[in-house]
C-alpha positions in Angstrom: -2.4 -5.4 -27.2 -2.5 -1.6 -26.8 -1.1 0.9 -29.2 -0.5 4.8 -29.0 0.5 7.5 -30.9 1.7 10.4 -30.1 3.1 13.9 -32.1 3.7 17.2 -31.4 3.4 16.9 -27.2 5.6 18.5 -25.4 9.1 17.2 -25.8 7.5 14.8 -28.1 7.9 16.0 -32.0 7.5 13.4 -34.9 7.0 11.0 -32.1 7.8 7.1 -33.2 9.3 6.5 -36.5 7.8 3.5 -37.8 4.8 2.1 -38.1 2.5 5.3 -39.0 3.8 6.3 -35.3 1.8 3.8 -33.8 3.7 2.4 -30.5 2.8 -1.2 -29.0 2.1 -1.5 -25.7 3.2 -5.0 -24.7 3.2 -7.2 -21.5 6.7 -5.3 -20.6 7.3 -2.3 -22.6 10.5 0.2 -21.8 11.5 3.7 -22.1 14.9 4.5 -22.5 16.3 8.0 -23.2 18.1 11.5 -21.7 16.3 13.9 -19.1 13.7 15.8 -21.3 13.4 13.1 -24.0 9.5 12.5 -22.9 10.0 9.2 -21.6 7.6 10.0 -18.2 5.4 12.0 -21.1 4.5 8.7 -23.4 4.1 6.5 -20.0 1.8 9.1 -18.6 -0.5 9.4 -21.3 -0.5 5.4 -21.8 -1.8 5.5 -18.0 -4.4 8.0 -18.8 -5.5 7.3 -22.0 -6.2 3.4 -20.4 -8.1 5.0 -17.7 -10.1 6.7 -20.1 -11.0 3.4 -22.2 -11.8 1.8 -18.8 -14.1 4.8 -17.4 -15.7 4.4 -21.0 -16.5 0.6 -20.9 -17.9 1.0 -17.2 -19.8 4.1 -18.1 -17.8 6.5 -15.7 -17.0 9.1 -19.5 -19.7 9.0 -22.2 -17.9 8.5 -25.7 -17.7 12.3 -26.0 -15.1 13.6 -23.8 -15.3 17.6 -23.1 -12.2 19.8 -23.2 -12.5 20.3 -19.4 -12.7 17.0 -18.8 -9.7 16.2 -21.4 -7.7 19.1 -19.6 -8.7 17.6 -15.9 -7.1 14.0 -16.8 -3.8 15.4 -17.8 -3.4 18.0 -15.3 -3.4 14.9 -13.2 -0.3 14.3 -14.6 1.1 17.5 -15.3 1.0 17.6 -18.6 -1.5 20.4 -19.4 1.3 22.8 -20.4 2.0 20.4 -23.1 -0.6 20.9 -25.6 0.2 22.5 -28.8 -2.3 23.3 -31.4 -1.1 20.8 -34.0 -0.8 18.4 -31.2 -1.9 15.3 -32.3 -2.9 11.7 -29.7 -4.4 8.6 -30.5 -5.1 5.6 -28.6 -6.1 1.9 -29.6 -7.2 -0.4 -26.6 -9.3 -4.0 -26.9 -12.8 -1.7 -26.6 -12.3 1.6 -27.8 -10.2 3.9 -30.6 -9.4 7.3 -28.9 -8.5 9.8 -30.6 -7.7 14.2 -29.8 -10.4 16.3 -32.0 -10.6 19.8 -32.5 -8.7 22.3 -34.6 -5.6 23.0 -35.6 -5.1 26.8 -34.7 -5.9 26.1 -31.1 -5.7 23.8 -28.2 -8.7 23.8 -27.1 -9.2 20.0 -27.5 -11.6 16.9 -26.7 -11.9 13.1 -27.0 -13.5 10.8 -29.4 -14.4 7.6 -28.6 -14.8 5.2 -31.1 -16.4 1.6 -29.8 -14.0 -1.1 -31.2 -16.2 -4.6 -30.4 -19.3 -5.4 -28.0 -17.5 -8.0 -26.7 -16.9 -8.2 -22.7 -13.4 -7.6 -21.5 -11.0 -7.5 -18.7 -10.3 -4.5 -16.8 -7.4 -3.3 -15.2 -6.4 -2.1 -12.2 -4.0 1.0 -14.0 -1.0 2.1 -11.3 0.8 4.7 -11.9 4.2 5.0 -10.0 5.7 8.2 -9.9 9.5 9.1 -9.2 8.7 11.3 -6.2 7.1 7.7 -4.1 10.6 8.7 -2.1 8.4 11.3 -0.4 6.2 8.9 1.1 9.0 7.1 3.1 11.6 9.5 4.0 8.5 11.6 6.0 7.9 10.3 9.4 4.0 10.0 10.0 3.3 11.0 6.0 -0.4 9.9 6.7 -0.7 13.0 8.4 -0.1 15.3 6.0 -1.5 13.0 3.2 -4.1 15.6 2.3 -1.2 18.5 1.0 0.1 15.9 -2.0 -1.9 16.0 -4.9 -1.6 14.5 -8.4 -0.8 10.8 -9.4 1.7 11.1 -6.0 -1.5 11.9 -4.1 -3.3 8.3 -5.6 -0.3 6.3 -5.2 0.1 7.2 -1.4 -3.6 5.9 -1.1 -3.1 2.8 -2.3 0.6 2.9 -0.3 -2.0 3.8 2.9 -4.1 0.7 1.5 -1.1 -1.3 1.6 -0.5 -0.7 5.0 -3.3 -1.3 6.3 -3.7 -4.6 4.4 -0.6 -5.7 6.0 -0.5 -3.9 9.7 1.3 -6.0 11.9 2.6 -8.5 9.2 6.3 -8.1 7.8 6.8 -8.0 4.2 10.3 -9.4 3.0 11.9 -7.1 0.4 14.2 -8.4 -2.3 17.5 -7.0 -1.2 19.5 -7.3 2.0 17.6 -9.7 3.6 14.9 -6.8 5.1 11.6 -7.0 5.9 9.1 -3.7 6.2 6.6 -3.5 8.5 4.0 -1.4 9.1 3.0 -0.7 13.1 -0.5 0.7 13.6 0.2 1.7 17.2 2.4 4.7 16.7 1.3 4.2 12.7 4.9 4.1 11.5 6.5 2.2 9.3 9.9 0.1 10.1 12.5 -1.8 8.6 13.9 -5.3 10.2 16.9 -6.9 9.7 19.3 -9.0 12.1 16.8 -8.6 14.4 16.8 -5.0 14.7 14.9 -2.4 14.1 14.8 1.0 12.2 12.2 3.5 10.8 11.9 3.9 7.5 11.8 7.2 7.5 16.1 6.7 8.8 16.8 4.7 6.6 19.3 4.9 3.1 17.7 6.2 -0.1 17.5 2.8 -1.8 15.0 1.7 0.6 12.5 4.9 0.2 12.8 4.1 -3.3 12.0 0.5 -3.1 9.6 0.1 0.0 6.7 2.4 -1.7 7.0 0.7 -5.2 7.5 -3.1 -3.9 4.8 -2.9 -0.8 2.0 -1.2 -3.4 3.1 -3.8 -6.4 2.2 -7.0 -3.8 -0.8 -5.6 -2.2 -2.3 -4.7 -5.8 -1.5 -8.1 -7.2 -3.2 -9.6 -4.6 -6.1 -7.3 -4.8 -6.8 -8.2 -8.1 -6.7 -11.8 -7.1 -9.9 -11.3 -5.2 -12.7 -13.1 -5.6 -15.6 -11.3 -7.9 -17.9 -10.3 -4.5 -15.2 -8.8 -2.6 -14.0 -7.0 -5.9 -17.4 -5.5 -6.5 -17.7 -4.5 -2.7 -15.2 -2.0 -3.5 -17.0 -0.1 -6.3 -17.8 3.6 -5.8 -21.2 4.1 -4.9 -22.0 5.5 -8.3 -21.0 2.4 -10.3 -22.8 0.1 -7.8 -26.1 1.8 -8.5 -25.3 1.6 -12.7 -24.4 -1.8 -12.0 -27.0 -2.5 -10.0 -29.8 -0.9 -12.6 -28.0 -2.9 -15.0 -29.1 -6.1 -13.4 -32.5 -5.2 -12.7 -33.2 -4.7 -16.3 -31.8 -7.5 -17.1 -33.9 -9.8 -14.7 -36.9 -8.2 -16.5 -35.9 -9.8 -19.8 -37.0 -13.3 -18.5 -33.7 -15.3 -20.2 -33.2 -19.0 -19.7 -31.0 -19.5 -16.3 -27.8 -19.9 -18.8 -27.7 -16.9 -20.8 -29.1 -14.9 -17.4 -26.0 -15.9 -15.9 -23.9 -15.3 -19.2 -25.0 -11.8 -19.3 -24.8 -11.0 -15.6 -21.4 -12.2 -16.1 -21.0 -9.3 -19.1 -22.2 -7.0 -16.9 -19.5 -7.5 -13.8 -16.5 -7.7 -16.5 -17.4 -4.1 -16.9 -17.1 -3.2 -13.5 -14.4 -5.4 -11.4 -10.6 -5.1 -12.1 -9.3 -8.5 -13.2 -5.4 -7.6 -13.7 -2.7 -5.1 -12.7 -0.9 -2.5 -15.4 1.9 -1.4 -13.6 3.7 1.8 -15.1 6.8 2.8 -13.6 9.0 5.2 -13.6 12.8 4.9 -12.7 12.4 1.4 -10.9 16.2 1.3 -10.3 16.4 4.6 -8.4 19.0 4.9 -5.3 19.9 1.3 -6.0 22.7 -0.3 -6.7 23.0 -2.5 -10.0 22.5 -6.1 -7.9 19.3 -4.7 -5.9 17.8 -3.2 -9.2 18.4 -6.8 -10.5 16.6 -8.2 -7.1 13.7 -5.2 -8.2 13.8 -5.9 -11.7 13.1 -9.6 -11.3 10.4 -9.1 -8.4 8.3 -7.1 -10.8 8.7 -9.4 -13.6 7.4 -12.2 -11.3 4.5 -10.3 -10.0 3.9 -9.4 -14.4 2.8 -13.0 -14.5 -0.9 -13.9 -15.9 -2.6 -10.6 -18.3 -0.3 -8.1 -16.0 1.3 -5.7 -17.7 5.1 -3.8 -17.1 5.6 0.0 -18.1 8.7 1.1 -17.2 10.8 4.3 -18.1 14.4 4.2 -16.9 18.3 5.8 -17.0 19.8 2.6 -16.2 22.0 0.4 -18.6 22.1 -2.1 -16.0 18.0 -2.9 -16.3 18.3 -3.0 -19.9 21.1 -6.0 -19.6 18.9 -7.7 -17.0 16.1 -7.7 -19.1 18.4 -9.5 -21.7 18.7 -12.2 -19.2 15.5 -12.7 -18.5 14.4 -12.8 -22.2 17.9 -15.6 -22.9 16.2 -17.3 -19.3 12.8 -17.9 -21.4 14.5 -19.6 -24.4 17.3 -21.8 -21.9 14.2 -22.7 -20.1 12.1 -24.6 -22.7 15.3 -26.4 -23.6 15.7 -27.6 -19.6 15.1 -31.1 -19.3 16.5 -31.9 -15.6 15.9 -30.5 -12.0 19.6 -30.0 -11.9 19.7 -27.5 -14.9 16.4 -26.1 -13.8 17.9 -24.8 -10.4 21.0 -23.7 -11.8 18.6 -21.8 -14.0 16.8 -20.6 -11.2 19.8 -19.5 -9.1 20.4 -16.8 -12.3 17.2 -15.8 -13.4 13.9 -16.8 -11.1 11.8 -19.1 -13.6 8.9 -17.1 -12.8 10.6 -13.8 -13.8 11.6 -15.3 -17.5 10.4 -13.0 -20.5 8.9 -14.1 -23.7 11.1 -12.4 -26.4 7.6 -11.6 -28.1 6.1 -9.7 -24.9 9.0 -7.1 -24.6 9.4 -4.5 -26.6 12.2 -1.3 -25.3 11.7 2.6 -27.2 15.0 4.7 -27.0 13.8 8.4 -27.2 15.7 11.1 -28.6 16.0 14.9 -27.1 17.1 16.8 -29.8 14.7 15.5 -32.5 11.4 14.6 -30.4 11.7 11.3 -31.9 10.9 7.6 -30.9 12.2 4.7 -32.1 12.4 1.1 -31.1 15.5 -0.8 -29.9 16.6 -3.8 -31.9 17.3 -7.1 -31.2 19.5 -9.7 -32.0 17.5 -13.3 -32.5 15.3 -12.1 -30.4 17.2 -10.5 -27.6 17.9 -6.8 -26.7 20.5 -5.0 -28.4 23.3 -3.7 -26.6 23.7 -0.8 -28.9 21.6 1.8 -27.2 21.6 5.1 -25.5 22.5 4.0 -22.3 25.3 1.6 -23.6 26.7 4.3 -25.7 27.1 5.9 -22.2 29.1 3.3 -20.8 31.3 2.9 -24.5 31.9 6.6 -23.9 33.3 6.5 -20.5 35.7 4.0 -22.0 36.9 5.9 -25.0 37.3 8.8 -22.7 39.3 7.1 -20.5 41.8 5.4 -23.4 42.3 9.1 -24.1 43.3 10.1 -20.7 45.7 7.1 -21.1 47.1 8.8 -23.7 47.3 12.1 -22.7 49.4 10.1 -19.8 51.9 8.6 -21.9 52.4 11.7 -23.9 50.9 10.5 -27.2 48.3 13.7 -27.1 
């Protein structure tokens, strides 16, 4: 498990509360909190900040990491306006400790890298899923103009042109309303279908240039990580296939027994091929009503399955709750004893998109105070009494008070 830490970063202040600040990052962690509260801020630099202990382990960054080169990874995201001279980041992965040097009067800053364990380890394939993915379906022929976005919108419409291509000709059902997407090479459009019509994309409501971008990339990278090995080093850059490739050489000069040669060429691929997805995602549920960001919610829990991970930053009240039902779905389930109960269970909550109590963990951020801290449960499942739920209980006492206004008691 991954763990960050974060103070003094933007809208970020004494960062989490607990635990020396250090957040976990688990198989599904949330962000919860107001516009401005840094929720996009902590899942950005958990997407970069991974990126940088998997460039290390495949020998993309040496272990020193320049202030240029510190500055070009956030601007990706951008965050570079964030910096503050007391500014202080940290990052704990399976490989490598990370942590922001340099002083305290300026923000100049760099990267140390601090090697954890030898041992070999699983990559990921990091994704990071921006708010603005509407952009790529609401603009007819967006391939077109592909080369004016920039940023993580500009890598995420790559692998959205990947996913297209992976799939031309081939419908993709979506979770909601019965649709399917398409993608059609010859006019190199993409269309909706449904009650056997047909629609661009590009026409269509809100909810689906939301979803489309974020469910079409989420399949297509969770079958890409399902490759074989040989197709998954076929798609190295050309640099790491000749460090790779050196790698093996000197290791056939070594003249090891056929077992460990194959132990250690094994070492050597885990460092290059991606073996799992992380997933970070911001504002799953946008444009959609509460039962399709159910429909969403439990898609991307099902594709979480195996060492994936779920980062998700959200407004909605109605995700949190759904989560709740996924985590009371894992404990009904290893208590189901019949294929009756098992398909009533299955009719609420998708077996497959069930949530171990101990792989979820939610952090409601605060605005005012730049603070972080983590929601609580109750035996195990979320607690209801969060920011977004105090939204809701709000509404309500708001509205007893209109009542009374009405009957003259105000």
């Amino acid at each position: 498990m991954s763990k960050i830490r974060i103070k003094n970063f933007g809208p970020i202040k004494e960062g989490y509360l607990e635990n020396d600040g250090w957040l976990d990052v688990k198989k599904v962690t949330v962000f919860i909190g107001n516009q401005g509260s840094g929720k996009s801020t902590v899942a950005k630099l958990i997407s970069c900040f991974m990126w940088v202990e998997k460039a290390l382990i495949r020998g993309d960054l040496k272990e020193t990491i320049s202030n240029q080169v510190f500055i070009e990874l956030i601007e990706f995201h951008r965050l570079e306006t964030y910096l503050e001279p007391l500014t202080e980041i940290e990052y704990k992965g399976a490989t490598y400790h990370l942590k922001l040097a340099g002083s305290s009067t300026t923000i100049k800053k760099t990267i140390d890298a601090k090697k954890l364990n030898e041992k070999a380890v699983r990559l990921p394939k990091i994704m990071y899923v921006p708010a603005e993915r509407n952009f790529l379906s609401s603009i007819e022929n967006i391939n077109k103009v592909s080369n004016l976005i920039v940023g993580s919108l500009q890598n995420y419409s790559i692998e959205f042109r990947n996913a297209q291509l992976a799939h031309k000709g081939k419908a993709i059902d979506l979770p909601i309303n019965n649709t399917k997407v398409i993608y059609d090479p010859k006019d190199d459009e993409n269309y909706l279908e449904f009650e056997g019509k047909r629609l661009k994309l590009s026409h269509a409501s809100s909810g689906f240039h939301s979803i489309v971008p974020l469910y079409w990339v989420m399949q297509y990278l969770v079958g890409f990580v399902k490759q074989g090995e040989k197709k998954l080093l076929q798609s190295l850059s050309p640099d790491q296939t000749v460090r790779r490739n050196n790698e093996l050489k000197e290791l056939n000069l070594l003249k090891l027994d056929e077992k460990n040669l194959r132990a250690r060429e094994k070492k050597i691929n885990d460092k290059y091929v991606c073996k799992y997805l992380v997933s970070i995602v911001e504002e799953p549920e946008q444009n959609l009503f509460p039962s399709s960001q159910r429909l969403l919610l439990n898609s991307l829990l099902a594709y979480n399955n195996g060492n994936n991970m779920l980062v998700m930053t959200t407004h909605s009240p109605y995700l949190i709750n759904y989560l709740t039902l996924a985590v009371k779905a894992y404990k009904v389930k290893e208590k189901v004893k019949t294929d009756e109960s098992r398909k009533k269970l299955q009719d609420i909550v998708p077996i497959n998109s069930t949530v171990n109590p101990d792989d979820l963990v939610i952090y409601e951020l605060n605005e005012k105070e730049g603070t972080i801290i983590k929601l609580a449960d109750y035996k195990g499942l979320p607690s209801d009494e969060n920011y977004l739920n105090d939204g809701l209980a709000e509404t309500n006492q708001l509205f007893t008070k209109l009542q009374e206004i009405e009957k003259g008691w105000l």
